[in-house]
N, C-alpha and C positions, 0 to 999 in steps of 0.2 A: 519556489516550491515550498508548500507550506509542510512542517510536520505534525501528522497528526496523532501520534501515538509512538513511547517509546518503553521497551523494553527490555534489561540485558542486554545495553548496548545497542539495541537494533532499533534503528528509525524506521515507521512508517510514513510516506510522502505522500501528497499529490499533488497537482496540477490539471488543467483543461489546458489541449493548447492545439486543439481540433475536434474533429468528429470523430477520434478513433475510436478504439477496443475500451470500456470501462477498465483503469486498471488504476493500479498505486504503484511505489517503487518502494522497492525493501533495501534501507542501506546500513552498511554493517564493516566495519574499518576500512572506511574509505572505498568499499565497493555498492554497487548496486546492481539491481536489477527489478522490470518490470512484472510483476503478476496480472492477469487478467482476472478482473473480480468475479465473473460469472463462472468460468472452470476452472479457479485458481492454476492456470499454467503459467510456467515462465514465457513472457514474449519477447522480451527484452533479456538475454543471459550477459551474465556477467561475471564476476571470481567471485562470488560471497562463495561463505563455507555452507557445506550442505546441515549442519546443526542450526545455523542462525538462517538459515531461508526455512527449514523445516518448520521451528519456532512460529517465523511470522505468518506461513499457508496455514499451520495451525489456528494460531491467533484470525486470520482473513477468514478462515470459515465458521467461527462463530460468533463474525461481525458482520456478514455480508450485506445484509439489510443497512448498517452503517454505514458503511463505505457506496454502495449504491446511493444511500440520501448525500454522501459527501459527493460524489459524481458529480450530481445532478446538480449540488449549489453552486461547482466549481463550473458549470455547463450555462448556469446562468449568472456567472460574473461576480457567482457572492465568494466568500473566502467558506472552505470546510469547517467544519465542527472537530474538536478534541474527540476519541475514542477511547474506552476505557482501555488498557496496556495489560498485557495476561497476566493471569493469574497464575 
């Protein structure tokens, strides 16, 4: 799983690893969970704290057009791109 942007502690991930849901994984002391990129919801829940998932839905929606082109390289076999980390 590559990281592709980190913030305050919280890493954003992804991977391809079928045809699922577009999403990334938000991890954050030792926990995770997945987001779906198109309605930024949790699909994958997990213990993160709801300050550092808030952060990264923030941060995911206004990169989503990023994270879509990073899907799509990890869909065909390339490694994602770096994403700017909030502001």
């Amino acid at each position: 799983m590559t990281t592709i942007s980190e913030f305050d502690g919280i890493q954003i991930r992804m991977e391809f690893t079928g045809s699922e849901t577009p999403h990334f994984y938000v991890w954050y002391d030792e926990d995770e969970v997945a987001v779906a990129i198109d309605s930024l919801a949790v699909i994958k829940s997990g213990s993160i704290s709801r300050k550092a998932l808030g952060k990264a839905v923030s941060w995911a929606g206004k990169h989503k057009a990023e994270l879509m082109a990073d899907w799509e390289l990890c869909r065909a076999g390339k490694g994602p791109q770096e994403i700017a980390p909030l502001r």
